[in-house]
C-alpha positions as CSV (number, residue, x, y, z in Angstrom):
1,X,-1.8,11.7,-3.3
2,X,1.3,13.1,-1.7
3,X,4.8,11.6,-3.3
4,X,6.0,9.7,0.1
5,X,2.5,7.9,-0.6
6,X,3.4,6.6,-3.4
7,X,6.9,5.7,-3.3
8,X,5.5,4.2,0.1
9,X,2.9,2.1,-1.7
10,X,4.7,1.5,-4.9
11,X,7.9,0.2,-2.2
12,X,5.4,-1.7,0.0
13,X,4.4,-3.3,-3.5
14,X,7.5,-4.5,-4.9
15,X,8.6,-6.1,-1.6
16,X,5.2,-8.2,-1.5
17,X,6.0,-9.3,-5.2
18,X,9.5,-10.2,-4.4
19,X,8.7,-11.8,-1.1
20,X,5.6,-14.2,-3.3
21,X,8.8,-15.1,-5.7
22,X,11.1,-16.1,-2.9
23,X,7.8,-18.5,-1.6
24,X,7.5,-19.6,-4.3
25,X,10.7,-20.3,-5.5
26,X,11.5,-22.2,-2.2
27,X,8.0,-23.9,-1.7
28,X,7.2,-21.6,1.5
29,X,3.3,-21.2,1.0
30,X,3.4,-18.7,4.2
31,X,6.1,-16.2,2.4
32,X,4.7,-16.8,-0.4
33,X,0.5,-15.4,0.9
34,X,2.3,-12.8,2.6
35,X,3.8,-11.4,-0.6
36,X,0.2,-11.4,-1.6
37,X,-0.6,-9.5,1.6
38,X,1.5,-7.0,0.9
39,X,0.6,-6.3,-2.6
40,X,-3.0,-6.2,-1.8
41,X,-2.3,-4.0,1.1
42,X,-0.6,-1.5,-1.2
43,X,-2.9,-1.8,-3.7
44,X,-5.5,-1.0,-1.3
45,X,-3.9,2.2,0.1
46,X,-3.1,3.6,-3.3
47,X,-6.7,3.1,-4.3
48,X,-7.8,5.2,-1.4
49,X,-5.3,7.4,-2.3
50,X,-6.8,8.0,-5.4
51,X,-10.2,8.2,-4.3
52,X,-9.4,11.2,-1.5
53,X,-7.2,12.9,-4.6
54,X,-10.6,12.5,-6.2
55,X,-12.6,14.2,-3.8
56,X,-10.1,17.4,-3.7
57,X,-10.7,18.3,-7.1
């Protein structure tokens, strides 16, 4: 997994978290389940980050 990966999917993560907060924080159910987007999203892309870093062993 190349850094910019990472920092990409580690940055892409924190935003989702801190967008949920906001949604939830001001009762906006749609922020809110795209924060959740996000962080699946990222968790998604590191995980097939991982798997190809895997594979090149």
């Amino acid at each position: 997994m190349g850094f910019d990966e990472k920092i990409g999917n580690a940055t892409e993560n924190t935003a989702g978290k801190v967008k949920e907060g906001v949604g939830r924080a001001t009762d906006n159910e749609r922020l809110e389940a795209e924060g959740r987007n996000d962080q699946a999203s990222a968790n998604i892309k590191q995980a097939g980050e991982k798997i190809k870093d895997a594979f090149k062993s």
